[in-house]
KOLTIVO-381258 format. One record per residue: residue number from 1; residue in one letter; x, y, z of N, C-alpha, C in turn. Coordinates in pm, whole numbers, plus 50000, padded with zeros to 5 digits. Layout:
<rs>
R | NUM | A | X | Y | Z | X | Y | Z | X | Y | Z;
...
</rs>
This chain:
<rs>
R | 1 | X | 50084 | 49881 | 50000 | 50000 | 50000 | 50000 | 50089 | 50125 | 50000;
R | 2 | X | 50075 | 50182 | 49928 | 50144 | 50372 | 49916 | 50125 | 50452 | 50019;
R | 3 | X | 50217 | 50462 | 50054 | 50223 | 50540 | 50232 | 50156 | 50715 | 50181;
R | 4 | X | 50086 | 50720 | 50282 | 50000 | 50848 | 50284 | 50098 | 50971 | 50259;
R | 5 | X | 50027 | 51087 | 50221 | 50157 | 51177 | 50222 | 50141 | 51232 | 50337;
R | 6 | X | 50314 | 51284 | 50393 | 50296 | 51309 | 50492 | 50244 | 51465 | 50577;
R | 7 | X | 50173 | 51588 | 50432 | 50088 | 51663 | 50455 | 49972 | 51647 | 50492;
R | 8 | X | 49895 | 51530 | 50389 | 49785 | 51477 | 50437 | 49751 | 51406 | 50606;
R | 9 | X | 49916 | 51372 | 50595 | 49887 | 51296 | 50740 | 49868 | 51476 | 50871;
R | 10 | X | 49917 | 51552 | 50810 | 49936 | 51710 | 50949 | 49759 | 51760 | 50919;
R | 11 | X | 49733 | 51684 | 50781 | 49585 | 51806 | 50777 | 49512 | 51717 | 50878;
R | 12 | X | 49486 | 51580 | 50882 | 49430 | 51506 | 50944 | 49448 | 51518 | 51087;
R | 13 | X | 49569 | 51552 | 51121 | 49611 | 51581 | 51246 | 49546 | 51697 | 51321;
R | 14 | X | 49515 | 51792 | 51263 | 49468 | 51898 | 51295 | 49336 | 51905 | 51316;
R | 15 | X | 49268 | 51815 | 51217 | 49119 | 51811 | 51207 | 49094 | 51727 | 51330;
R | 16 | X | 49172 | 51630 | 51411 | 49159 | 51532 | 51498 | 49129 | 51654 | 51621;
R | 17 | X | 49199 | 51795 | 51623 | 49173 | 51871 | 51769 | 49057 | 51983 | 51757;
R | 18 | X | 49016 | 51960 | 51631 | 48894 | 52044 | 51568 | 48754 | 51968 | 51685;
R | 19 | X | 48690 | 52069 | 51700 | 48520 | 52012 | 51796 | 48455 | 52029 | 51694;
R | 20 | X | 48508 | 51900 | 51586 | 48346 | 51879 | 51508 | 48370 | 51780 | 51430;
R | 21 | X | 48297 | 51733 | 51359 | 48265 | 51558 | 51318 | 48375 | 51606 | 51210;
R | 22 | X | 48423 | 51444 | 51189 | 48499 | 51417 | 51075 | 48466 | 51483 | 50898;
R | 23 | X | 48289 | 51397 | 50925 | 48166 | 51443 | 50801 | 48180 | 51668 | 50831;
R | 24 | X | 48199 | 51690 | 50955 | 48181 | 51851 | 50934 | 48283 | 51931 | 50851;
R | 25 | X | 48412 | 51865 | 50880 | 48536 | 51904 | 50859 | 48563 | 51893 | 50677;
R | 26 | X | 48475 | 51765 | 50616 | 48492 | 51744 | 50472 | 48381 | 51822 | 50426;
R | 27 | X | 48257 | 51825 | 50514 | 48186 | 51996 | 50414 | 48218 | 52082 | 50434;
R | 28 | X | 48310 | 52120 | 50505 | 48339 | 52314 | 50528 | 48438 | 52269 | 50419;
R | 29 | X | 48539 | 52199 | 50412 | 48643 | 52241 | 50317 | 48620 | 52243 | 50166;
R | 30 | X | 48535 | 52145 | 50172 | 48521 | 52071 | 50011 | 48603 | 51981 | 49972;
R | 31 | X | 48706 | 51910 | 50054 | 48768 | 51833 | 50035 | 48694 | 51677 | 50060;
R | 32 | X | 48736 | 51611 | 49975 | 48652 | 51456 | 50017 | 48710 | 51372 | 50124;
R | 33 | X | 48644 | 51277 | 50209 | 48726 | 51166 | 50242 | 48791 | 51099 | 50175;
R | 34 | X | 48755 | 51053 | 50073 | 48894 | 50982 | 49951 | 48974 | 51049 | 49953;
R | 35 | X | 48982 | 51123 | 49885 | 49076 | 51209 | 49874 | 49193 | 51236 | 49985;
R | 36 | X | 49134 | 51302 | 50043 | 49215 | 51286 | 50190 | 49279 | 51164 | 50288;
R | 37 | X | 49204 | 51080 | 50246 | 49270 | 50966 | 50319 | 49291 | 50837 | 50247;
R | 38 | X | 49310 | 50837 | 50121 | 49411 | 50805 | 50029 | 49546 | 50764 | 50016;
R | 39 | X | 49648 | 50708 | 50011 | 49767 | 50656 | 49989 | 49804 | 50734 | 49848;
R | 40 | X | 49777 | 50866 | 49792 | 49851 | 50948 | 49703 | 49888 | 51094 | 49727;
R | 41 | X | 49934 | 51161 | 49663 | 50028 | 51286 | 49712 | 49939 | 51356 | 49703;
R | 42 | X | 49911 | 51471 | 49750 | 49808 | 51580 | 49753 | 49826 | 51725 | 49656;
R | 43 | X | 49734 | 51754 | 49654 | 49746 | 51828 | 49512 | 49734 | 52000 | 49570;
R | 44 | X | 49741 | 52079 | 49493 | 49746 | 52187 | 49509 | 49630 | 52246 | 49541;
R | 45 | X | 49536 | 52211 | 49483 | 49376 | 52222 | 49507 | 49357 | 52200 | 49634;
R | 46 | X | 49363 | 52072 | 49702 | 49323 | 52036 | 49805 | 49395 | 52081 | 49913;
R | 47 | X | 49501 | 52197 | 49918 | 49614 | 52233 | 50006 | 49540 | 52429 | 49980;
R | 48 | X | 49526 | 52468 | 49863 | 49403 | 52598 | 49882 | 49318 | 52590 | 49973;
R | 49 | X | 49228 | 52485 | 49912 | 49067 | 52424 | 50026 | 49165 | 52456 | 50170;
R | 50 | X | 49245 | 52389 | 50206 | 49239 | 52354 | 50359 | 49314 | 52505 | 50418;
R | 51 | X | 49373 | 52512 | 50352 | 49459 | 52648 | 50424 | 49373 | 52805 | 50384;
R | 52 | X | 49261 | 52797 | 50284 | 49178 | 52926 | 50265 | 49074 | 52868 | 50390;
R | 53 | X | 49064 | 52781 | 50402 | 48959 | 52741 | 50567 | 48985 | 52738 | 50701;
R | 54 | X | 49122 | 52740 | 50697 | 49216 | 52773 | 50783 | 49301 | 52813 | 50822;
R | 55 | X | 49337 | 52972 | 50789 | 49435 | 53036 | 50795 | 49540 | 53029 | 50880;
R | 56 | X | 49497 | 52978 | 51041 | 49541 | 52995 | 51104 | 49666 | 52908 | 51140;
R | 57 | X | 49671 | 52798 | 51048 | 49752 | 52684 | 51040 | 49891 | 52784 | 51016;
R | 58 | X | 49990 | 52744 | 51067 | 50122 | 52751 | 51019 | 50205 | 52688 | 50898;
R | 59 | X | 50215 | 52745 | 50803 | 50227 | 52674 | 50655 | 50377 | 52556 | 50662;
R | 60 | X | 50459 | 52629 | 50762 | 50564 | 52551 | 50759 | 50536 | 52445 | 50818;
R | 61 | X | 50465 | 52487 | 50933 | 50407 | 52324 | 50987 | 50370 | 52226 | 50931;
R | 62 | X | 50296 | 52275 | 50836 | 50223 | 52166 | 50718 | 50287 | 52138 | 50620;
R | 63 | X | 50389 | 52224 | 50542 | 50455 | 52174 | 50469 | 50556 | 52087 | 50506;
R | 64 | X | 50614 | 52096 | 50655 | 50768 | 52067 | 50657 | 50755 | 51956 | 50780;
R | 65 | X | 50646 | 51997 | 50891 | 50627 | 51930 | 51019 | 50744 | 51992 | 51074;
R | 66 | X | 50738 | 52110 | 51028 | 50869 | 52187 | 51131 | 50766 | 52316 | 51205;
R | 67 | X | 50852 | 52367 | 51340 | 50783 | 52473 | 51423 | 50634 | 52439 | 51486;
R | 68 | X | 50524 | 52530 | 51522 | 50410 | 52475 | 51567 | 50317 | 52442 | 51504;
R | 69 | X | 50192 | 52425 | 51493 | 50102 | 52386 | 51404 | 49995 | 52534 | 51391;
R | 70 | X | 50057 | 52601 | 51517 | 49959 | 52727 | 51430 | 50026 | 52797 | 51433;
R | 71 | X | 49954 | 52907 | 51336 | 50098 | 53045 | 51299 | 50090 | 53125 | 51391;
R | 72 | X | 50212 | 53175 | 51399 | 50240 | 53272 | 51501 | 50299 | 53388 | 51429;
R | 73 | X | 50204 | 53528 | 51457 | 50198 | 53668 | 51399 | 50384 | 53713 | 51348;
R | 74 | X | 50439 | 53657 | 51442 | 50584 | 53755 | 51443 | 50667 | 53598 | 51348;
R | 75 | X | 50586 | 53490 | 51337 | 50669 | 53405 | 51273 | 50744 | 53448 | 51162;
R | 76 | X | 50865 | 53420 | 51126 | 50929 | 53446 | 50998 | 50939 | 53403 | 50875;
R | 77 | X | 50819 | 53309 | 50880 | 50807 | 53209 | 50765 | 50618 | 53238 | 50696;
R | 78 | X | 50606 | 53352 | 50768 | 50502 | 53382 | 50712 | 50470 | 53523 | 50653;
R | 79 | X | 50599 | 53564 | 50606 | 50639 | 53653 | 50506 | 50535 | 53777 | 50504;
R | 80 | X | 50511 | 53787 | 50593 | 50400 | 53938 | 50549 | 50448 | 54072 | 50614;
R | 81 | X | 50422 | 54145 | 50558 | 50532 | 54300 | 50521 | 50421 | 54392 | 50591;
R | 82 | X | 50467 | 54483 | 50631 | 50408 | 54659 | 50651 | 50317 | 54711 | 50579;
R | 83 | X | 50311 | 54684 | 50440 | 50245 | 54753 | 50357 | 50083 | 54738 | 50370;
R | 84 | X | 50036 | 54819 | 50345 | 49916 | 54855 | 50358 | 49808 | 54866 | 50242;
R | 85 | X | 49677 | 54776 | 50245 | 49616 | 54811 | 50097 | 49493 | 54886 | 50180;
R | 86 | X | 49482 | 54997 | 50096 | 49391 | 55108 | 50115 | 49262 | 55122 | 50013;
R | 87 | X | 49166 | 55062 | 50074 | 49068 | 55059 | 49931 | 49030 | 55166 | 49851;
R | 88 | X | 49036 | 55141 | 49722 | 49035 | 55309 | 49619 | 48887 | 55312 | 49625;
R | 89 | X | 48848 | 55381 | 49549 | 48749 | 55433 | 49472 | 48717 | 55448 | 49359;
R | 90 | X | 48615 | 55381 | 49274 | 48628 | 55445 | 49144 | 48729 | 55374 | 49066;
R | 91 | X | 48785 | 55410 | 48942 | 48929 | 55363 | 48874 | 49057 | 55422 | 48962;
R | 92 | X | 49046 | 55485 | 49050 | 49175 | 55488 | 49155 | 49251 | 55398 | 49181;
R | 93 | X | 49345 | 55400 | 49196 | 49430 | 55274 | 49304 | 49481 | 55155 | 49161;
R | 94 | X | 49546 | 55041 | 49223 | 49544 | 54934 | 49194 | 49486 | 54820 | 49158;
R | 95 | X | 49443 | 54765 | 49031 | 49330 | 54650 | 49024 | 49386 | 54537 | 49088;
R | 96 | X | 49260 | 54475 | 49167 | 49335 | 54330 | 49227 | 49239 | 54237 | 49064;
R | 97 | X | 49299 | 54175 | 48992 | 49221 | 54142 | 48937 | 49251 | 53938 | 48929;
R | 98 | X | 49103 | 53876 | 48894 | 49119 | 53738 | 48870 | 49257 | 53708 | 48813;
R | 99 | X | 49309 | 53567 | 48851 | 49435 | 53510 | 48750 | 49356 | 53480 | 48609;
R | 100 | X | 49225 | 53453 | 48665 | 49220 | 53406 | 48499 | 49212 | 53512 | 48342;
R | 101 | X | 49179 | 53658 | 48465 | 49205 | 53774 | 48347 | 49323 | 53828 | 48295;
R | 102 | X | 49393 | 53770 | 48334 | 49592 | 53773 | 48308 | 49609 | 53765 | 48203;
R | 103 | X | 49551 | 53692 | 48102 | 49538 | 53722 | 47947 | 49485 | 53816 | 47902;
R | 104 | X | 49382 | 53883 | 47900 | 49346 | 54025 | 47874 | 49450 | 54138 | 47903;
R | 105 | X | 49442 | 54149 | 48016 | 49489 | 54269 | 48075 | 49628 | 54259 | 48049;
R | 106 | X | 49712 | 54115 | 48081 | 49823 | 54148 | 48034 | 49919 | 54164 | 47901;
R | 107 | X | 49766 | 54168 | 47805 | 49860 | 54199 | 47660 | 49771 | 54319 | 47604;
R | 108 | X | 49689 | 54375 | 47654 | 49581 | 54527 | 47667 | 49481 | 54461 | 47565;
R | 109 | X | 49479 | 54351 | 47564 | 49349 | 54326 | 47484 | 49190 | 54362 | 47545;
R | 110 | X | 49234 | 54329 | 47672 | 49081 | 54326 | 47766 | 49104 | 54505 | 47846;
R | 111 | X | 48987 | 54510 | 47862 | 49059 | 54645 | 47992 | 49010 | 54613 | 48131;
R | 112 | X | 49068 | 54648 | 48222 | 49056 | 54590 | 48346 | 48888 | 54652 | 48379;
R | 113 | X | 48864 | 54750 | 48395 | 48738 | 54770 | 48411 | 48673 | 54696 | 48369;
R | 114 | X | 48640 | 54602 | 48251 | 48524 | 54473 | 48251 | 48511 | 54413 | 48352;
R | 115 | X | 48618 | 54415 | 48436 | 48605 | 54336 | 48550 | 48548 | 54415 | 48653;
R | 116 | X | 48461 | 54313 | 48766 | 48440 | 54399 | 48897 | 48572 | 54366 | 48982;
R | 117 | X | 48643 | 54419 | 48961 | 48755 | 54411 | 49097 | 48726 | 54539 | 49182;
R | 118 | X | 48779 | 54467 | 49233 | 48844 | 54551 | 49394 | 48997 | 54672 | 49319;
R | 119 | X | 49009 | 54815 | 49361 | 49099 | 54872 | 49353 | 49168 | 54889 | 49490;
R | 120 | X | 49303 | 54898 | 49489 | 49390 | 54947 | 49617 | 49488 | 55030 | 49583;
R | 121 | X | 49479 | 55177 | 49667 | 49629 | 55243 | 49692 | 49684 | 55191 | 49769;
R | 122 | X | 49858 | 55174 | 49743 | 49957 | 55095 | 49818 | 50067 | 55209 | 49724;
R | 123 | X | 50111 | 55330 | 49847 | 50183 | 55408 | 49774 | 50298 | 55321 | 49733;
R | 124 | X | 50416 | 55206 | 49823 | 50539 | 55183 | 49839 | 50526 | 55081 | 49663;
R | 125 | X | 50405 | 55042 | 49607 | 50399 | 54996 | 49463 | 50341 | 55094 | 49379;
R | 126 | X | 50398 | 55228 | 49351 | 50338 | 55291 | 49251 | 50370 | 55280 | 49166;
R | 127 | X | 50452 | 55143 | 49090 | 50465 | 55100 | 48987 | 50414 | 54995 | 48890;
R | 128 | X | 50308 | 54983 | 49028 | 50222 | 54849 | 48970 | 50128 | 54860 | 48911;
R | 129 | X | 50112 | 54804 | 48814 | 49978 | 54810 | 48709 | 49866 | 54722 | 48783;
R | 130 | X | 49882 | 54588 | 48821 | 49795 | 54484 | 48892 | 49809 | 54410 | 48967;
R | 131 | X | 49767 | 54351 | 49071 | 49789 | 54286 | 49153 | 49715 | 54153 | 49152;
R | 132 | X | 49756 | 54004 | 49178 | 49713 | 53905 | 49175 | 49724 | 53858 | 49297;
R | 133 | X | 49636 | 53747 | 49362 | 49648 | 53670 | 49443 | 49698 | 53526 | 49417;
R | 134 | X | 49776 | 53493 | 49516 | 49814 | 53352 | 49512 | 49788 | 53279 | 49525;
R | 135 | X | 49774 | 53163 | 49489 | 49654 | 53068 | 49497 | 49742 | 52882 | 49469;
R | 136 | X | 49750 | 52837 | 49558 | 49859 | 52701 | 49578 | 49973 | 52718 | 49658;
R | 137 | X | 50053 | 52621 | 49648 | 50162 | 52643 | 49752 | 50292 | 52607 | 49695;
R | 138 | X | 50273 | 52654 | 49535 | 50409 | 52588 | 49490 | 50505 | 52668 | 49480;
R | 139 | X | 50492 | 52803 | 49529 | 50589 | 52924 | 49541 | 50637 | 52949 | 49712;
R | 140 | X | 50589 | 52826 | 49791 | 50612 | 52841 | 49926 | 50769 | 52833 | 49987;
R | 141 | X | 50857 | 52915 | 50039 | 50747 | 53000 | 50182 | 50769 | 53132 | 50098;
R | 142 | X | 50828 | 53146 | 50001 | 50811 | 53290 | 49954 | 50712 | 53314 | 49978;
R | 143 | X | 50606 | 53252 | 49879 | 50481 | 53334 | 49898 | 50384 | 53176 | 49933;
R | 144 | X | 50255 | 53242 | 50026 | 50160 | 53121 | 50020 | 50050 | 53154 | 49982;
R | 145 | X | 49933 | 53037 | 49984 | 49829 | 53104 | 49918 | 49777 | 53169 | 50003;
R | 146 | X | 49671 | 53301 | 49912 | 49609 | 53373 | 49960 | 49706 | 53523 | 49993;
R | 147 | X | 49859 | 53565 | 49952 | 49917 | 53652 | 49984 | 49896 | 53680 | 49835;
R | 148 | X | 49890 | 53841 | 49817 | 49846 | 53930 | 49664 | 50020 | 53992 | 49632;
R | 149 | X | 50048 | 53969 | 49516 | 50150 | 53983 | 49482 | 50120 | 54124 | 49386;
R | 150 | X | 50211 | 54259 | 49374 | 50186 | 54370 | 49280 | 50283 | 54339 | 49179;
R | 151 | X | 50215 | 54356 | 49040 | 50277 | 54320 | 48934 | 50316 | 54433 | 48863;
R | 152 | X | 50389 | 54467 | 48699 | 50396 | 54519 | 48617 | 50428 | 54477 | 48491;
R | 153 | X | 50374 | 54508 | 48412 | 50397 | 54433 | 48290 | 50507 | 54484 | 48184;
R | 154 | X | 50525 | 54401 | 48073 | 50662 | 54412 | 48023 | 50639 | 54382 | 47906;
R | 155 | X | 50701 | 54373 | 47785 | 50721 | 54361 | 47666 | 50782 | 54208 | 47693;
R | 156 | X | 50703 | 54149 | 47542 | 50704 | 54023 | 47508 | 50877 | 53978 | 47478;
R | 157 | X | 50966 | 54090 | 47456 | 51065 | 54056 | 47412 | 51191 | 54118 | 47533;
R | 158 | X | 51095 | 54109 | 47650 | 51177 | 54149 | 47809 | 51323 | 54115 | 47780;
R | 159 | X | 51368 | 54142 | 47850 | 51504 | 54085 | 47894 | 51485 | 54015 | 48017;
R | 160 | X | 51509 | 53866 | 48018 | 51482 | 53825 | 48210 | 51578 | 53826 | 48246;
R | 161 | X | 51537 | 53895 | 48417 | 51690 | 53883 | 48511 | 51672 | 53746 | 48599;
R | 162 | X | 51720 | 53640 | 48568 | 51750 | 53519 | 48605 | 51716 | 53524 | 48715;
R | 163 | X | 51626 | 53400 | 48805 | 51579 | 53421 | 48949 | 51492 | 53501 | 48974;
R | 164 | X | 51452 | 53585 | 48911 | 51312 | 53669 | 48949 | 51245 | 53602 | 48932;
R | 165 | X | 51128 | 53670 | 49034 | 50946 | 53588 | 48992 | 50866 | 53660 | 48913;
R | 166 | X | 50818 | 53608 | 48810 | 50731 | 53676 | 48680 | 50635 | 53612 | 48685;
R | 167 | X | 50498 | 53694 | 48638 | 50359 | 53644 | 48630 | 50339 | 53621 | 48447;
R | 168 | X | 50322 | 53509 | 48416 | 50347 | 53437 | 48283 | 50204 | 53416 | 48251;
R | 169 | X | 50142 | 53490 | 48132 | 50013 | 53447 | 48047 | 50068 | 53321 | 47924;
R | 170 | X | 50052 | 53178 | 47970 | 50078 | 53077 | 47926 | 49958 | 53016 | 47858;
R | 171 | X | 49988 | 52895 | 47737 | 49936 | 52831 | 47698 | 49817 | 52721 | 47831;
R | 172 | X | 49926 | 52746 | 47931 | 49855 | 52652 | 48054 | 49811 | 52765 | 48126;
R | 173 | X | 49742 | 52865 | 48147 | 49718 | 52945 | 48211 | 49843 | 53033 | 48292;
R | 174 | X | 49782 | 53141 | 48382 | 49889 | 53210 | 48457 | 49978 | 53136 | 48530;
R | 175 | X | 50031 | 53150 | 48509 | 50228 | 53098 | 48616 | 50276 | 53222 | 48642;
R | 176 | X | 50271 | 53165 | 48833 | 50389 | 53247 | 48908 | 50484 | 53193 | 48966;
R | 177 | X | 50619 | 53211 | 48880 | 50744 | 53148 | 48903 | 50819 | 53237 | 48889;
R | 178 | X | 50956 | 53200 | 48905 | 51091 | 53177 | 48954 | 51141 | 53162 | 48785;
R | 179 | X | 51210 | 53235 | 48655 | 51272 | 53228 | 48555 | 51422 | 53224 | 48554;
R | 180 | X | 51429 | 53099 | 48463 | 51604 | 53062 | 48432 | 51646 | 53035 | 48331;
R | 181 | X | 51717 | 53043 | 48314 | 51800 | 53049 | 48160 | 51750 | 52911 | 48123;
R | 182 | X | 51682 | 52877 | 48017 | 51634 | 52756 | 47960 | 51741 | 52677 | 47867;
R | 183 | X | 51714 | 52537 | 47860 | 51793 | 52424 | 47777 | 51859 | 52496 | 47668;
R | 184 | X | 51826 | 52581 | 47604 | 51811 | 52646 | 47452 | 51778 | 52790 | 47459;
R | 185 | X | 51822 | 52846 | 47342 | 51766 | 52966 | 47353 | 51629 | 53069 | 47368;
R | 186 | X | 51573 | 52971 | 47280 | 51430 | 52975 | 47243 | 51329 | 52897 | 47411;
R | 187 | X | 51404 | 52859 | 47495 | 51317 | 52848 | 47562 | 51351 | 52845 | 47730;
R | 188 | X | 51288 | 52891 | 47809 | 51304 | 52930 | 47988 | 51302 | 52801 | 48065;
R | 189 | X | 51327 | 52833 | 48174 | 51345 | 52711 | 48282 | 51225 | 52752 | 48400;
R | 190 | X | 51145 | 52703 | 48393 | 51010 | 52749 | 48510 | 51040 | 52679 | 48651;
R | 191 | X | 51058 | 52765 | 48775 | 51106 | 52687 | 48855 | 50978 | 52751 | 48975;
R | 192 | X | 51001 | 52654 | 49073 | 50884 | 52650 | 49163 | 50994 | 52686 | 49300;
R | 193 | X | 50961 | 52770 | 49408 | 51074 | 52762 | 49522 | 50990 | 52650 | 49605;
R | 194 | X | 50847 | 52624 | 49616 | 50878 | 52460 | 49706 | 50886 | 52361 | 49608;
R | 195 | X | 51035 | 52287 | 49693 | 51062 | 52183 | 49603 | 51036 | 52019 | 49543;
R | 196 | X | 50952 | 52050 | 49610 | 50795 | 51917 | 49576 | 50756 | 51922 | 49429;
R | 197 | X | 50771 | 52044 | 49378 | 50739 | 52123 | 49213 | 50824 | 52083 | 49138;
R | 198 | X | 50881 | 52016 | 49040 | 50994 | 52023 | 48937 | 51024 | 52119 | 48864;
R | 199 | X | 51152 | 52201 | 48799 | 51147 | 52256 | 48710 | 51113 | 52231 | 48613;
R | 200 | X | 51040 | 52295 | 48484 | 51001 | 52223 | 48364 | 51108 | 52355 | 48240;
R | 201 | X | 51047 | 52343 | 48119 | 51103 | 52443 | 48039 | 50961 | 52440 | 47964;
R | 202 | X | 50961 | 52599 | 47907 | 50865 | 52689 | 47846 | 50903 | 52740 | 47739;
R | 203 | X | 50855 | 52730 | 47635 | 50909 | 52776 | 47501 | 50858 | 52906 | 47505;
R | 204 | X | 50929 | 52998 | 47448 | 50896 | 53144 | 47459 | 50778 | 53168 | 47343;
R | 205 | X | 50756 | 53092 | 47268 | 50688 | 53078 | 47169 | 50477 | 53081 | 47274;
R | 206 | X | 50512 | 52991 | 47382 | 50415 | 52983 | 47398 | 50386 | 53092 | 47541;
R | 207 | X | 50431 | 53189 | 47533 | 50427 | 53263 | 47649 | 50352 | 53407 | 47549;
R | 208 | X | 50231 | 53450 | 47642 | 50138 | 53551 | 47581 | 50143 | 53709 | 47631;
R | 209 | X | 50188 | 53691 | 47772 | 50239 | 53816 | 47830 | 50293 | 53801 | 47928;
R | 210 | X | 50377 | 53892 | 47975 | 50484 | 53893 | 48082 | 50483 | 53971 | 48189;
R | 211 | X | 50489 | 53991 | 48313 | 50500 | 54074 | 48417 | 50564 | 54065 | 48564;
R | 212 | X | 50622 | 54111 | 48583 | 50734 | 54118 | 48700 | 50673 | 54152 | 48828;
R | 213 | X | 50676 | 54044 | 48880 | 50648 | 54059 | 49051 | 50711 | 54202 | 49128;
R | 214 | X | 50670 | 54287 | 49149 | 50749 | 54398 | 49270 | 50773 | 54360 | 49439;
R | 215 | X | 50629 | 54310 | 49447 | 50636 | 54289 | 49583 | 50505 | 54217 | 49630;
R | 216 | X | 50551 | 54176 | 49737 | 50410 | 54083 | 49836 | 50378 | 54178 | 49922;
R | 217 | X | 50217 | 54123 | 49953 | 50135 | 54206 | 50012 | 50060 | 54079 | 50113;
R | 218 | X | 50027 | 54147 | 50207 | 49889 | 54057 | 50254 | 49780 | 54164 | 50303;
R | 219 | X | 49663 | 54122 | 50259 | 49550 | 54249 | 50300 | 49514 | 54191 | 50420;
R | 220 | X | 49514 | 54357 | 50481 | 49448 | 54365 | 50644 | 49298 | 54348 | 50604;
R | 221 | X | 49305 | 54255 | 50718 | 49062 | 54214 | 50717 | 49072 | 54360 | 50835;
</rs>
């Protein structure tokens, strides 16, 4: 039998000190019992579900079974900064907009106003055109899900500075990674900082628009 993974085994763990049925714990998340208690690796989906339901979990805990199991404000592995999002008004401020509008907006085909987003002033990014949220954990502990990253966009024929994180309008949808000098010329090295992720390579051919991470954010509730 395929030994459980051993995330699945910390989510289970946690749900064990939860005051409420096993059945309560798989409808708040949306996660299934199969799924979860399964003998296969857990997916990115099912690591959103549990940690957008539970913030309060400590990510390293869960990723690593290192430190405590809940986060702690001053922890250092939970990367959240000073900055401040100030809700705009109007076309003011910053669009937080869907990943899935990353194709529009990031080649000016669409204009962000079709969308209902949310705007934010955040003076220390007044270089940012848009802001996305993160969503999985394959950029962890840089970033985890649910922290909004401010972007800017770039010409298709950028120059990349090796090791930066760029927001990529791909044939596979938006990618937020980590860029490296690829096999060939014609094509990049997509790298993930948790290393559960493999690097793959991306032909530049199939990349639709480009934009450079500035900085992480987490919004004050």
């Amino acid at each position: 039998m395929q030994k459980k993974s051993p995330i699945k085994e910390r989510i289970l763990q946690y749900a064990d000190t939860l005051k409420i049925s096993k059945r309560k714990f798989y409808e708040k998340t949306g996660i299934s019992r199969g799924t979860l208690e399964s003998g296969t690796g857990i997916t990115e989906d099912v690591l959103a579900k549990f940690i957008a339901n539970f913030p309060e979990i400590d990510t390293e805990w869960l990723m690593f079974g290192t430190g405590e199991m809940l986060r702690n404000p001053t922890h250092k592995g939970t990367q959240s900064t000073s900055h401040k999002m100030v809700p705009a008004k109007n076309t003011e401020g910053i669009p937080l907009i869907p990943i899935g509008a990353m194709a529009g907006f990031g080649t000016g085909g669409t204009q962000v106003l079709e969308y209902e987003c949310e705007r934010f002033v955040i003076p220390v990014f007044k270089e940012a055109e848009f802001l996305i949220s993160i969503q999985g954990s394959s950029m962890y502990p840089k970033y985890s899900s649910g922290d909004i990253v401010a972007c800017r966009k770039l010409p298709l024929d950028t120059f990349f500075q090796w090791h930066k994180v760029y927001v990529l309008d791909t044939e596979q949808g938006a990618l937020i990674k980590r860029i490296e000098e690829g096999e060939t010329p014609d094509t990049l090295t997509i790298v993930s900082d948790n290393q559960e992720y493999k690097p793959f390579q991306l032909h530049k051919s199939k990349i639709y628009s480009i934009a450079i991470v500035l900085g992480v954010i987490r919004r004050e509730s």
